[in-house]
Phi, psi and omega in degrees: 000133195281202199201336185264034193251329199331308209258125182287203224255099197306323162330318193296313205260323160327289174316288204302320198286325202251341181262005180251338170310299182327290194308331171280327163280272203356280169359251204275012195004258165277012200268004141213167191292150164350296193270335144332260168344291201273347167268342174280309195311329195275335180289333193283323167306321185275326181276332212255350175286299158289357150297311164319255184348300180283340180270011162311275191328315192297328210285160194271147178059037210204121134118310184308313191127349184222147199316137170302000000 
């Protein structure tokens, strides 16, 4: 099985990652501590990577291995 459809467009996880980063400080600005904020960004990274990934994947003729 080929690979190379596995991953979506690295622009993709770039946009999403940096436009919900944004939205989560908007959020929660001074309203938690430092190390709190980098543990909610790594579950949000880790969830918004796999989410990516799988609807890559899901889409027909994408993520399978095989070509349009």
């Amino acid at each position: 099985m080929a690979t190379e459809n596995k991953w979506a467009p690295w622009w993709v996880y770039v946009v999403v990652i940096v436009g919900c980063n944004f939205a989560k400080q908007r959020l929660i600005e001074d309203r938690v501590p430092g190390a709190a904020n980098v543990a909610i960004t790594v579950v949000m990274v880790a969830v918004l990577v796999a989410a990516i990934t799988a609807i890559h994947r899901a889409r027909p003729g994408r993520g399978a291995g095989t070509r349009p």
